[in-house]
C-alpha positions as CSV (number, residue, x, y, z in Angstrom):
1,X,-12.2,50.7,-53.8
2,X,-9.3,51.6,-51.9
3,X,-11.1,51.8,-48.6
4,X,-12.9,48.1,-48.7
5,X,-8.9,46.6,-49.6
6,X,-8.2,48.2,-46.4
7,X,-10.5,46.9,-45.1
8,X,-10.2,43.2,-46.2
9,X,-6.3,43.2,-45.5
10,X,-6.8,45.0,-41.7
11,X,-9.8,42.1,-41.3
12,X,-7.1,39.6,-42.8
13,X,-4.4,40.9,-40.2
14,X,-6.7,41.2,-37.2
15,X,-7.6,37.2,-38.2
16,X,-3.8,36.0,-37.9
17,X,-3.0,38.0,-35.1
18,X,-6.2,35.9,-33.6
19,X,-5.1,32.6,-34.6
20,X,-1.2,33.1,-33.8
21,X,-2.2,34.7,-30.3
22,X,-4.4,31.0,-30.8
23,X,-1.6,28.7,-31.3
24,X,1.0,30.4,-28.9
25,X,-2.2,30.0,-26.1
26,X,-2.4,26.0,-27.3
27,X,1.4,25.2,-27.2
28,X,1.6,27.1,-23.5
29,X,-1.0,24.6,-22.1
30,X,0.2,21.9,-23.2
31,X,4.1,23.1,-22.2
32,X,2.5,23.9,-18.6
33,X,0.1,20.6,-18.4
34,X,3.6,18.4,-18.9
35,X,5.2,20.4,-16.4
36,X,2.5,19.4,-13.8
37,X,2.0,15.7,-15.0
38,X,4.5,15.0,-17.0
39,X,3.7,13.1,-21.0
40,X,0.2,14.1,-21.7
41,X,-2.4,13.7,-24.3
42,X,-4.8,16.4,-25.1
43,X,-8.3,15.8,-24.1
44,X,-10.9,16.0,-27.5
45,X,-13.7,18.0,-27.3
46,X,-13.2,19.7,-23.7
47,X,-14.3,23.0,-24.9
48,X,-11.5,24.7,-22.7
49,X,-8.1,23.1,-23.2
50,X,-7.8,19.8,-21.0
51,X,-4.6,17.1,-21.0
52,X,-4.0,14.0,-18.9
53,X,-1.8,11.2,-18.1
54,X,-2.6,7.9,-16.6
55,X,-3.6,9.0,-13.3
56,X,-3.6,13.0,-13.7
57,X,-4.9,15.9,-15.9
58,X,-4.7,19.6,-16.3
59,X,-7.9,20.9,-16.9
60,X,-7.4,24.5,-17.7
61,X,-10.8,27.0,-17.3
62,X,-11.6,30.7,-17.9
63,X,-14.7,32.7,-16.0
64,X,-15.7,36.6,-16.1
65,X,-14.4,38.2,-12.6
66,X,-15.6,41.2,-11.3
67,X,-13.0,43.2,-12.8
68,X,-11.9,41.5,-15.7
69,X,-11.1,37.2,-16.9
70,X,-9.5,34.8,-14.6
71,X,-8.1,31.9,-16.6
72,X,-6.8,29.1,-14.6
73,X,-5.8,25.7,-14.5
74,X,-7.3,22.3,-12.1
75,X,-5.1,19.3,-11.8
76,X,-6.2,16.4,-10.6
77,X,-4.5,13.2,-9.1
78,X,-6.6,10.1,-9.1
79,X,-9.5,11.0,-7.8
80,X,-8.2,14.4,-5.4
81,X,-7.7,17.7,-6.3
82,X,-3.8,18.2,-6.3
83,X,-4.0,22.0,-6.9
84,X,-5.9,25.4,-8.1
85,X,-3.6,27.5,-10.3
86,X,-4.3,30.9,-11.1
87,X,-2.7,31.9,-14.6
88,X,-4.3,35.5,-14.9
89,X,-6.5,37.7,-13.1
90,X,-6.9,40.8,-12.2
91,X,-9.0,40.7,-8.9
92,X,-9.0,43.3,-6.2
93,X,-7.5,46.1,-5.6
94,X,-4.1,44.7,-6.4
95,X,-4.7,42.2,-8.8
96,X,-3.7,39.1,-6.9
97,X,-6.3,38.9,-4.5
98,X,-7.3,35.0,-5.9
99,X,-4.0,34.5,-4.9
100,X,-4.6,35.0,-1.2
101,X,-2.7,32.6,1.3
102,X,-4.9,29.9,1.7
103,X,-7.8,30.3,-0.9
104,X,-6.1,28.0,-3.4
105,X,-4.4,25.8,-0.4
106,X,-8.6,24.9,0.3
107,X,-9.1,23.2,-2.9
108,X,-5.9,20.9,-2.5
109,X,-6.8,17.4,-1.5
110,X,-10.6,17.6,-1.7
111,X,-12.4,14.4,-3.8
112,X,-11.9,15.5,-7.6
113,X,-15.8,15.9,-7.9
114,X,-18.1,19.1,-7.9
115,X,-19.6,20.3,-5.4
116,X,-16.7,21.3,-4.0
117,X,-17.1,24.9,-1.5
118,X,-14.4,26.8,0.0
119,X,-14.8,30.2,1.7
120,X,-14.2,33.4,-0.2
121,X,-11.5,35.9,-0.1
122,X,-12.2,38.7,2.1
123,X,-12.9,41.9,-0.1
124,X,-13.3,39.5,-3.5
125,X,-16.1,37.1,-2.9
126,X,-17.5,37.3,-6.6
127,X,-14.7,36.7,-8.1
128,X,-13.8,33.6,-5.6
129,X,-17.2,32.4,-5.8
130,X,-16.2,32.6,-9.8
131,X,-13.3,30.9,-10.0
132,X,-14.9,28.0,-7.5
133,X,-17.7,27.9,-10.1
134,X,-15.5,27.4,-12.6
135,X,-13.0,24.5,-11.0
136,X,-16.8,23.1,-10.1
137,X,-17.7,23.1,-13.9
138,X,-14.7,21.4,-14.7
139,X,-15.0,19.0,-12.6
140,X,-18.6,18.0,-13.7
141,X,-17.1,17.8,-17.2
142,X,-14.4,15.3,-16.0
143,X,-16.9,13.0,-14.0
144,X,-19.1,12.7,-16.9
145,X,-15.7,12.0,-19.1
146,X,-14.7,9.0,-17.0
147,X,-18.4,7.6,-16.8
C-alpha cells in the first residue's frame, strides 16, 4: 500500500513539475514575442506557440537535431522574413554551430512563404537542413492562416 502512495504522489509531483516547467515556457514566449513586435495576441490553435501584431508575428518552432532539440523562434514583418532566432540547441561540436555568422543572416528579408533554402553550416548540415525545415513548416502554417 505504501509503495503505490509513492507512487501516486511522485506521478502527482512529476505532473506539476510538467505543467509549471509548462506555464514558465508559455509566459517566456509571450514576454520574448512582445519584445520583438511589441503588444501581441496569441495565435489559437498553432500547435507550437505563435503571437502577432498587426503587421508582425513570432512564430516560435522546435525540431529533433542531430544531437539533441533546437527550439527557435520566426518573425515575420508583413510579408518578409525579419529574422531566425535560435533559443536552444546544442549543434556541433560546440553547441552553437546554428549560430554560425551568416546562417541565420540568409533567412532575413526573404518573402515570408516556404520554400525558402539557404545553404548549410559547414560540419552541421542535418541539423541546418532541420531547423530550415522547421522555419519552412511554419511558414506553411502561416500562409494557410491568412488565406
Amino acid at each position: 500500500m505504501k509503495a503505490k502512495a509513492h507512487a501516486v504522489t511522485a506521478a502527482l509531483l512529476a505532473a506539476a513539475l510538467a505543467f509549471e516547467l509548462y506555464l514558465g515556457r508559455r509566459d517566456e514566449d509571450a514576454a520574448l514575442a512582445a519584445q520583438l513586435i511589441g503588444p501581441a495576441e496569441r495565435v489559437p490553435g498553432a500547435g507550437f506557440p505563435a503571437f502577432r501584431s498587426s503587421r508582425s508575428a513570432v512564430l516560435y518552432f522546435e525540431r529533433p537535431g542531430l544531437q539533441g532539440p533546437i527550439r527557435g523562434a520566426l518573425v515575420v514583418e508583413g510579408d518578409r522574413v525579419a529574422q531566425v532566432l535560435v533559443l536552444r540547441s546544442v549543434e556541433g561540436p560546440d553547441g552553437r554551430a546554428l549560430h554560425a555568422p551568416g546562417f541565420l543572416a540568409a533567412f532575413r528579408g526573404r518573402p515570408a512563404r516556404a520554400p525558402i533554402a539557404v545553404d548549410a553550416v559547414s560540419g552541421a548540415s542535418i541539423s541546418s537542413r532541420a531547423l530550415a525545415d522547421a522555419v519552412n513548416e511554419r511558414l506553411r502554417w502561416w500562409t494557410d492562416l491568412a488565406k
